[in-house]
TORKOLKOL-964410 format. One line per field, with one value per residue (C-alpha): residue in one letter; x, z negated, y negated. Coordinates in pm, 1 decimal. Layout:
N
type: A  ...
xx: X  ...
zz: Z  ...
yy: Y  ...
END
This chain:
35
type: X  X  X  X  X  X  X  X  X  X  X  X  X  X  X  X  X  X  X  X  X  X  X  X  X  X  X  X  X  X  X  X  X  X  X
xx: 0.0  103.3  87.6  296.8  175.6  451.1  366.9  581.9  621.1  562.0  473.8  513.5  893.2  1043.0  1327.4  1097.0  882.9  657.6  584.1  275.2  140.1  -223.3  -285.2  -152.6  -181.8  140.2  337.8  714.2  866.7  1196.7  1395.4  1718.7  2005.6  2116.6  1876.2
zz: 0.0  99.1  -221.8  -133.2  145.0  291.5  363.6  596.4  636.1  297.0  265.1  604.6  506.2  776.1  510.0  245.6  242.2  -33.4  -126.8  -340.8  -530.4  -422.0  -782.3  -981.6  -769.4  -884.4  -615.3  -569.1  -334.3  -211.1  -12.7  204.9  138.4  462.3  749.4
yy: 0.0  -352.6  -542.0  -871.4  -1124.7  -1367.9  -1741.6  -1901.6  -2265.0  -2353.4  -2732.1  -2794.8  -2729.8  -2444.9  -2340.9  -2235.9  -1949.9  -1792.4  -1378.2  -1352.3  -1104.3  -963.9  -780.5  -1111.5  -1360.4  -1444.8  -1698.9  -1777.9  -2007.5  -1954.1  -2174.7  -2155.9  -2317.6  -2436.4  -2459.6
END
């Protein structure tokens, strides 16, 4: 079972990206350090 979702583009921002949790809810937003 697929239980994390990716979200690109996060804020309209191309180097961040966020994996969520479909149980929790739970959201984290990573970001790259160099585009």
């Amino acid at each position: 079972m697929n239980y994390l979702v990716l979200e690109e583009n996060v804020e309209n921002d191309p180097c961040k990206f966020a994996l969520m949790n479909r149980e929790t809810s739970e959201r984290v937003i990573l970001q790259a350090a160099n585009a």
